[in-house]
C-alpha positions as CSV (number, residue, x, y, z in Angstrom):
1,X,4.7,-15.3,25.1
2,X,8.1,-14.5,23.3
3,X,8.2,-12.2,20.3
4,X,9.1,-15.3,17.9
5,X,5.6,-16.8,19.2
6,X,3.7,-13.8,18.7
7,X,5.3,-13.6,14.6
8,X,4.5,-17.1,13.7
9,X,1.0,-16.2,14.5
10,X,-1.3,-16.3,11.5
11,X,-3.2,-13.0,13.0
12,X,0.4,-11.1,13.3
13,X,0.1,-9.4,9.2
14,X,-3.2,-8.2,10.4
15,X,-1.1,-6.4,13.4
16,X,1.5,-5.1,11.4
17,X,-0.9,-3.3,9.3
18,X,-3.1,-2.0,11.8
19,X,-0.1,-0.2,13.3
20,X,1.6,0.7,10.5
21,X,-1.9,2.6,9.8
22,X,-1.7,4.4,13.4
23,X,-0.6,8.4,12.7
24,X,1.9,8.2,15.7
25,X,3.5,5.0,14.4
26,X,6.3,6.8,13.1
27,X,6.9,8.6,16.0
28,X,7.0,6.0,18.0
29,X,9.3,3.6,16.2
30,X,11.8,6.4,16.2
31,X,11.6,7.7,19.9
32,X,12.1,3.6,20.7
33,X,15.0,3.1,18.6
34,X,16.8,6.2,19.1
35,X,16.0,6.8,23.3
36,X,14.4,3.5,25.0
37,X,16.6,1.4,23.2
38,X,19.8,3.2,23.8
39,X,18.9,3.1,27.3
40,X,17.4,-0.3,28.0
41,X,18.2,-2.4,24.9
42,X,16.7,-5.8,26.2
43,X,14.0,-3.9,26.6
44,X,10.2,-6.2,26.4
45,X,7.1,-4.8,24.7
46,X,5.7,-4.1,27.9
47,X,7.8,-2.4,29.1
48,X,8.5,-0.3,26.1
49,X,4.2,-0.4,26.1
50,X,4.3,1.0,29.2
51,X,7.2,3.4,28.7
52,X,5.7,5.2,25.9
53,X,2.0,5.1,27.0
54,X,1.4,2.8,23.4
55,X,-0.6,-0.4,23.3
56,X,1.1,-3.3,23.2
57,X,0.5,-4.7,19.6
58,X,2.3,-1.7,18.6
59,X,4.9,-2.0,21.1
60,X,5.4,-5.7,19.4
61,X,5.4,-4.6,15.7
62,X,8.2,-1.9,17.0
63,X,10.5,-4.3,18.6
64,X,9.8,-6.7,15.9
65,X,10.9,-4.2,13.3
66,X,14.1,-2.8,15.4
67,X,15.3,-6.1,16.4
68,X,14.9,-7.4,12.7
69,X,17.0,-4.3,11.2
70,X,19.5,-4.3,14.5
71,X,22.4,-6.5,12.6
72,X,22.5,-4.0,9.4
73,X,22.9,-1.6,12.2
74,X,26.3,-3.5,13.5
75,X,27.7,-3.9,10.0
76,X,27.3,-0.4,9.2
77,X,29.4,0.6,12.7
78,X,32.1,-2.1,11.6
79,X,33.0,-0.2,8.9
């Protein structure tokens, strides 16, 4: 199932707030973006699940969120 699929599900807002809610959440995110990303950036959840010892619901909602901000990033380095 691709991430798009996963998004257009009508149980995905019940997801995101479930792991927004998670203490190591944060954490997380941040660890993905700034390590596992910059070392495998086609990444998949599962592996990025599996990486970080994280379930894979979170491991969606992070590479949701990173791969939704990632062309502010590209901007910001262009200028």
């Amino acid at each position: 199932m691709s991430l798009e699929e996963y998004v257009s599900n009508p149980l995905w807002p019940l997801l995101v707030e479930t792991v927004h809610t998670m203490i190591m959440y944060p954490h997380h995110k941040a660890y993905a973006r700034d390590v596992v990303l910059h070392e495998q950036p086609n990444a998949t959840a599962q592996e990025l699940a599996i990486k970080l010892g994280i379930p894979l619901g979170e491991a969606l909602v992070i590479l949701c969120e990173l791969r939704k901000t990632k062309p502010e990033g590209k901007n910001a380095s262009q200028t």
